[in-house]
N, C-alpha and C positions, 0 to 999 in steps of 0.2 A: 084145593091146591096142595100142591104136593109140598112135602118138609124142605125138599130141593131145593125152593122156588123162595121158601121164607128163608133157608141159609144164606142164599144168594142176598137176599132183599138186605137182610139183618147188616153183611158185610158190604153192601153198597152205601146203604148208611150210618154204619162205622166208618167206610171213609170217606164219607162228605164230613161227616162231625170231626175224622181228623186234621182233614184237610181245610177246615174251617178253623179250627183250633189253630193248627198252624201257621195260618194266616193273620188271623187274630193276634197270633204271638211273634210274627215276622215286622206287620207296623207298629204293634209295641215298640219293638226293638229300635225302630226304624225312627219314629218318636223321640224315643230316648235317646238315641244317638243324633236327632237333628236338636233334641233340646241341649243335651250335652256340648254340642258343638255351638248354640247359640250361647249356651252361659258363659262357654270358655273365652267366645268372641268380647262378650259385655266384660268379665273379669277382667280380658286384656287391657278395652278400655279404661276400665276403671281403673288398672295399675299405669296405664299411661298418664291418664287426667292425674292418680294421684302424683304421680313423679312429677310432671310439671309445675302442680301447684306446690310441691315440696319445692322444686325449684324457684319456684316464684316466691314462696316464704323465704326461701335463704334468700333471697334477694333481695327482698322488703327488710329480712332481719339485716343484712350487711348496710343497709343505704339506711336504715335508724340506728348503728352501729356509727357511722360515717358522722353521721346529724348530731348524735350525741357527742363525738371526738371533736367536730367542728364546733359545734355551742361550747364546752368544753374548754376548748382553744379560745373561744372567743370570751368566754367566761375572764381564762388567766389574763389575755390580752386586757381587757377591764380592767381587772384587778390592779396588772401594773400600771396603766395609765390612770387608774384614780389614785396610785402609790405618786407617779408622777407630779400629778397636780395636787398632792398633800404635800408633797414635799415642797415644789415649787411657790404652794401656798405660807408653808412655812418660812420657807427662804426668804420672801418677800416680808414678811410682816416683822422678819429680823432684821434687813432692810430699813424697813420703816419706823423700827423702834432704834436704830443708832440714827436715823437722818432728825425723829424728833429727839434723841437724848442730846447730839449733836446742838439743835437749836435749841434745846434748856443749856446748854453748858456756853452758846455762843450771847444767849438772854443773859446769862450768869456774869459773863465775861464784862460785857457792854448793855448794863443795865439800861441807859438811854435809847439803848437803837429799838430802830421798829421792828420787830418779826416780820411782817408786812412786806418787808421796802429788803428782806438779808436775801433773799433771792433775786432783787430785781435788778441789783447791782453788778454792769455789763461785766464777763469776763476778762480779766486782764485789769482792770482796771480797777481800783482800791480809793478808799474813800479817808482823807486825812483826818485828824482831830479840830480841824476848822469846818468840816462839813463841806470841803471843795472835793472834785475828784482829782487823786493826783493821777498819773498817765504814767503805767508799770509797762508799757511796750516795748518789745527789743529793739533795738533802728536797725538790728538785722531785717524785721520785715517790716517794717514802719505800715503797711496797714493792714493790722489784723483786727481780726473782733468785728468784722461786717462793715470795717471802715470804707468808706467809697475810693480811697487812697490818696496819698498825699496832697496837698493845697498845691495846685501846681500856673496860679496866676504870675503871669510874668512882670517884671518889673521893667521900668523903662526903657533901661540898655540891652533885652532881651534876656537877661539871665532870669532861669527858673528857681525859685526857691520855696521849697516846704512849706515854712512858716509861712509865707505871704509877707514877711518883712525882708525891705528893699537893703537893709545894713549895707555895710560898706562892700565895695566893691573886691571880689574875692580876689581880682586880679592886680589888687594895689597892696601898699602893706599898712593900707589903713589910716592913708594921710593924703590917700588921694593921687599919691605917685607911682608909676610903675614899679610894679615889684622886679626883683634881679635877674627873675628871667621872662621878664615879657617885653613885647616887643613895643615900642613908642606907636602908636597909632600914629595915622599919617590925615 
């Protein structure tokens, strides 16, 4: 064979090897730029995912922000209302230390009387040095104190009287005669 024949051969397979190279180096490229474009897809993702979950931590951090401000609040709230009920505890036992110094000064007073019996004694009504009760009611309203109200049995001639006693007749002047301005019954 002629020199011809192997120059030709030589450059037919220089460009298959280049064109093979080329190729070779075309889905490289091709490769790289579909991986390229796949990473960039995933990065996007993952700056998505990461923003939402940033956003969801701001969101978690504001609502235990929120929780602490509320406990917080409810915390103070406590605080006063057991300031409340110390104070009111207090209040109360001063109270109770004038009602009992009260009943040492009223034991003091009237060493005979009962402790027992200094409350039981009905309001309004006072108890004399003979041990009766006397009867401190206004006759403005003649039945106070849970009284059922006045004794209101009628006496013979129909006249009503408080006491239940018939005494003398209101319309005489107390001798049994008409008084000066009533009229003679007939």
């Amino acid at each position: 064979m002629e020199t011809w024949i192997w120059i030709v051969l030589a450059v037919v397979v220089l460009a298959v090897v280049l064109l093979a190279v080329l190729a070779g180096s075309r889905k490289k490229k091709e490769r790289d730029a579909a991986q390229r474009r796949e990473n960039q897809e995933r990065a996007a993702e993952l700056r998505s995912r990461s923003e939402e979950e940033d956003l969801s931590a701001r969101e978690r951090k504001a609502d235990a922000d929120a929780a602490r401000a509320e406990a917080e609040r409810a915390r103070i709230e406590a605080d006063r209302l057991e300031q409340d009920a110390q104070r009111r505890a207090e209040d109360a036992e001063k109270v109770r230390q004038e009602a009992e110094t009260h009943r040492r000064d009223a034991a003091a007073l009237s060493p005979d009387g009962d402790d027992s019996t200094a409350g039981a004694t009905p309001r309004g009504r006072h108890e004399d040095g003979t041990g009766h009760e006397r009867d401190t009611r206004s006759d403005d309203a003649p039945w106070q104190d849970g009284d059922a109200g006045p004794d209101t049995r009628s006496r013979g001639d129909g006249d009503l009287r408080s006491d239940g006693d018939a005494g003398p007749d209101p319309r005489t002047r107390g001798d049994g005669e008409p008084g000066p301005g009533d009229r003679p019954r007939a």
